[in-house]
C-alpha positions as a Python dict, from the first residue, in 0.01 Angstrom:
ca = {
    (1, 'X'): (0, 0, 0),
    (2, 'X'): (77, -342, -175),
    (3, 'X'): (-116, -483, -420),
    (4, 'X'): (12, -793, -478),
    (5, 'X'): (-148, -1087, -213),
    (6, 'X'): (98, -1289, -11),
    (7, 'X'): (-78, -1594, -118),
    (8, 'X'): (39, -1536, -479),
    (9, 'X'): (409, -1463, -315),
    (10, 'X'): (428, -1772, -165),
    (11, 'X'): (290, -1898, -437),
    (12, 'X'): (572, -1822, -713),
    (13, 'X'): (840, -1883, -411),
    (14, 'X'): (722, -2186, -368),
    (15, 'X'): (698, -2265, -749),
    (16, 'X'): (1114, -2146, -817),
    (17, 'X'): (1203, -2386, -540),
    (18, 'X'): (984, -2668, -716),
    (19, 'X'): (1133, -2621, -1012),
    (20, 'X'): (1529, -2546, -888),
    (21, 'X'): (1469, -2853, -724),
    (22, 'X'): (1407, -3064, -1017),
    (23, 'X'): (1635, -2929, -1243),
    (24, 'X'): (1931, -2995, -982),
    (25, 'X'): (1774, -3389, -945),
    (26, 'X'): (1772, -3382, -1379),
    (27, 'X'): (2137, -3271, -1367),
    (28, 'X'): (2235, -3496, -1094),
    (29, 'X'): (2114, -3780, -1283),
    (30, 'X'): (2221, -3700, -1623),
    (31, 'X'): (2563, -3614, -1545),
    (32, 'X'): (2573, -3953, -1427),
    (33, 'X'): (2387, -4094, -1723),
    (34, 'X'): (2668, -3914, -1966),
    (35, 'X'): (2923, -4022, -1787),
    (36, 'X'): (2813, -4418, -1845),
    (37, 'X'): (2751, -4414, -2137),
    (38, 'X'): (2983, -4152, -2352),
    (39, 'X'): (3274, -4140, -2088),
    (40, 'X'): (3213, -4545, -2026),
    (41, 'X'): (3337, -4556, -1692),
    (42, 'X'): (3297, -4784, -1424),
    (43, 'X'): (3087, -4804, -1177),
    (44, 'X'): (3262, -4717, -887),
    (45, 'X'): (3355, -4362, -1077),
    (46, 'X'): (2985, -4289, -1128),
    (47, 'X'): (2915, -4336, -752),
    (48, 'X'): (3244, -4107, -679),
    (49, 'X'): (3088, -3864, -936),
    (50, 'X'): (2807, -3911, -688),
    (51, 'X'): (2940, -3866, -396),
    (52, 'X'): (3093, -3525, -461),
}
């Protein structure tokens, strides 16, 4: 028999995917943000970088 509840689970599922969620938005952004202002490229390269 389990002893762990579904609820809690769910719960730490639910938590990972909260969290891998964020951390992909932080690097999304940041590589971005680097890339402006260390690389200094132009705009259009940044939204290229975005686009892939």
């Amino acid at each position: 028999m389990l002893t762990t509840d579904w609820r809690s689970d769910f719960r730490r599922l639910w938590l990972a995917y909260a969290l891998g969620q964020i951390g992909s938005g932080v690097a999304t952004g940041g590589l971005a943000l680097v890339a402006v202002l260390t690389l200094a490229v132009a705009d259009w390269q940044v939204s290229v970088l975005g686009a892939v």
